[in-house]
C-alpha positions in Angstrom: 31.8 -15.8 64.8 32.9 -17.8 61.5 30.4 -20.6 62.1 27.5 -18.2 63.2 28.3 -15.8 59.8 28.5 -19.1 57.5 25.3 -20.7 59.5 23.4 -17.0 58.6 24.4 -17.4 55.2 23.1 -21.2 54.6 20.1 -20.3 56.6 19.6 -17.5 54.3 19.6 -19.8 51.3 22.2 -17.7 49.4 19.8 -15.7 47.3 21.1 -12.5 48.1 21.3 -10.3 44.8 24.3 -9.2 46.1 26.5 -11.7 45.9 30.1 -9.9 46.5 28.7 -7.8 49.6 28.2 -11.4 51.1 31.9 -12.2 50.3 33.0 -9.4 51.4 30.7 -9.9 54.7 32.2 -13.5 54.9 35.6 -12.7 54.3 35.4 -10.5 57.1 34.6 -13.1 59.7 37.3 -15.2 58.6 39.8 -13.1 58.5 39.4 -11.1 61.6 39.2 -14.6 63.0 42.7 -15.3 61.8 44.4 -11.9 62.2 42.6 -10.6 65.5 41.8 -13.9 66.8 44.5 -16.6 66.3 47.4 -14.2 65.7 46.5 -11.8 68.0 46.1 -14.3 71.1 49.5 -16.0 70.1 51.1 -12.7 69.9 49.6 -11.4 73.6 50.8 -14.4 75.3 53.1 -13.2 77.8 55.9 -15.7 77.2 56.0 -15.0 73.6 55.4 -10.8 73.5 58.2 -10.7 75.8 60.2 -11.9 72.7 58.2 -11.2 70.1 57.1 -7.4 70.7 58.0 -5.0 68.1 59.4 -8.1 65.5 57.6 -8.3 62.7 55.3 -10.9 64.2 53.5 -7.6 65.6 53.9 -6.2 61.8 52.1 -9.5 60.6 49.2 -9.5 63.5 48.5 -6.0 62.6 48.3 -6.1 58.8 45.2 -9.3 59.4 43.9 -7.9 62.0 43.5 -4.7 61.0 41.9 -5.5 57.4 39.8 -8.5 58.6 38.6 -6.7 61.4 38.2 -2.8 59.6 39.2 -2.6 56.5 36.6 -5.8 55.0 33.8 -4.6 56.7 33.7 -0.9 55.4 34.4 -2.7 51.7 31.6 -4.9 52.8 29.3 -1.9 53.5 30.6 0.2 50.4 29.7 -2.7 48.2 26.5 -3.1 49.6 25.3 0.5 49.9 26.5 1.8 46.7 24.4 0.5 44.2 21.2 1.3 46.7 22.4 4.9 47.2 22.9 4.8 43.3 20.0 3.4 42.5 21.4 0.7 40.5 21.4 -2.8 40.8 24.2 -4.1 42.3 27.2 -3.8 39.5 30.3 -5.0 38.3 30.2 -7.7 41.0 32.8 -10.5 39.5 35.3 -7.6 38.9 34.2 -6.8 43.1 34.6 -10.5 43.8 38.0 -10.5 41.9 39.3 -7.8 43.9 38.4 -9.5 47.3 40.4 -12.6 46.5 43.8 -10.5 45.4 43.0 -7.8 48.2 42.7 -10.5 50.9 45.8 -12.8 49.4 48.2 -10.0 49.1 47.7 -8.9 52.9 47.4 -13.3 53.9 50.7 -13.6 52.0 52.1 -10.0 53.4 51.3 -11.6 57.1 52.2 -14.9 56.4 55.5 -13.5 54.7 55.9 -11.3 57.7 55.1 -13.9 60.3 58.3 -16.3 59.1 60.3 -12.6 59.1 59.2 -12.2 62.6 60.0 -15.8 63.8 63.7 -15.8 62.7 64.0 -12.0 63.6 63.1 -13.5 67.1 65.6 -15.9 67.1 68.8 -14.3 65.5 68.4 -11.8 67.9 67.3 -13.2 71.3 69.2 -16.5 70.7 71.9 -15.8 68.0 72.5 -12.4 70.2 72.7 -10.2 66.6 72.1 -6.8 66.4 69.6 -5.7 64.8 70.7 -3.7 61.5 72.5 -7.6 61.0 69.1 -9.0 61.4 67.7 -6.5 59.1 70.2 -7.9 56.5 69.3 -11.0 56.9 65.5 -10.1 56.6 65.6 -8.7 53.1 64.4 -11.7 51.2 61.1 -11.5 53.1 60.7 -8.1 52.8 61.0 -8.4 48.8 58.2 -10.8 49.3 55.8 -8.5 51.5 56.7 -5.9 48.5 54.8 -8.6 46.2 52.1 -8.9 48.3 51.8 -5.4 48.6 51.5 -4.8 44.8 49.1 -8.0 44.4 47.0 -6.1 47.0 47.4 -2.5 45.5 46.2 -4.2 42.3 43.3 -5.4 44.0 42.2 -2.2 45.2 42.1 -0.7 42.1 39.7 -3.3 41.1 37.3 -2.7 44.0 37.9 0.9 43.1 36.9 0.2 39.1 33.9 -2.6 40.2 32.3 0.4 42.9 33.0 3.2 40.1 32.3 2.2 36.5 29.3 1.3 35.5 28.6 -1.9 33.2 27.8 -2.8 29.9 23.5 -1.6 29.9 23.4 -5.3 29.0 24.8 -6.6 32.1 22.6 -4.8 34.4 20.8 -7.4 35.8 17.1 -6.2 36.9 17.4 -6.4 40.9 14.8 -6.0 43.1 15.6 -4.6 46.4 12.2 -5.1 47.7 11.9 -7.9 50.4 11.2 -11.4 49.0 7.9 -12.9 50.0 
């Protein structure tokens, strides 16, 4: 699916006038790959759900898999239909573009943060035999973490908010034709 959706875009030459819809559209295949695809098989492996089921591995799959796989491609579609239904050409689309880079590194470092917390929540409790308010103790630095990922990523949705709402400078309207190229 990542190759295909990169191949599409080379293929396509790139000239899209909307150039944050494509990230958005990109992103999407990437990270589903990741957070459905590579955490989520690891995850359902028998020998390691038995262990890992309810951890915060499953709190880590579920964040990336759930916005690669949902939550990119309706910000994908939003960016892309909203400046047709609006008539406009497409706007605002660095601040767009900014917002997918700290929307999608505050959720990869939430799951990444999350994955480690799941990991040695595994092991103090299955191996270590601790209960699990004692693991929870011992889990707080990561959880101060996923709060900084979760602030980079609310910051990043206002942006996508502000790029989809405000209009730009009349000067920075760039004329857009939505008409097919020939």
């Amino acid at each position: 699916m990542v190759v295909f959706a990169f191949l599409m875009v080379w293929k396509g030459g790139r000239q899209h006038p909307n150039k944050a819809a494509l990230l958005w559209s990109l992103g999407c295949a990437v990270v589903s790959f990741f957070g459905a695809g590579v955490w989520g098989f690891l995850h359902t492996l028998a020998p390691i759900n038995y262990y890992t089921h309810g951890t915060q591995v499953t709190a880590a799959h579920g964040h990336l898999a759930f916005y690669g796989a949902y939550a990119m491609i309706n910000l994908a579609m939003i960016t892309y239909a909203m400046p047709q239904l609006l008539g406009r050409a497409p706007y605002n689309q660095m601040l767009n573009m900014w917002s997918f880079w700290l929307l999608t590194s505050g959720i990869v470092f939430m799951s990444v943060t999350l994955t480690f917390a799941g990991v040695l929540q595994t092991h103090l409790e299955h191996v270590m035999g601790m209960d699990f308010m004692e693991v929870q103790q011992q889990l707080l630095l990561f959880y101060w973490m996923r709060l900084i990922g979760g602030i980079v990523t609310a910051i990043g949705a206002v942006l996508f908010i502000a790029a989809i709402v405000l209009r730009p400078k009349e000067e920075t309207v760039a004329k857009v034709s939505f008409a097919p190229a020939e």
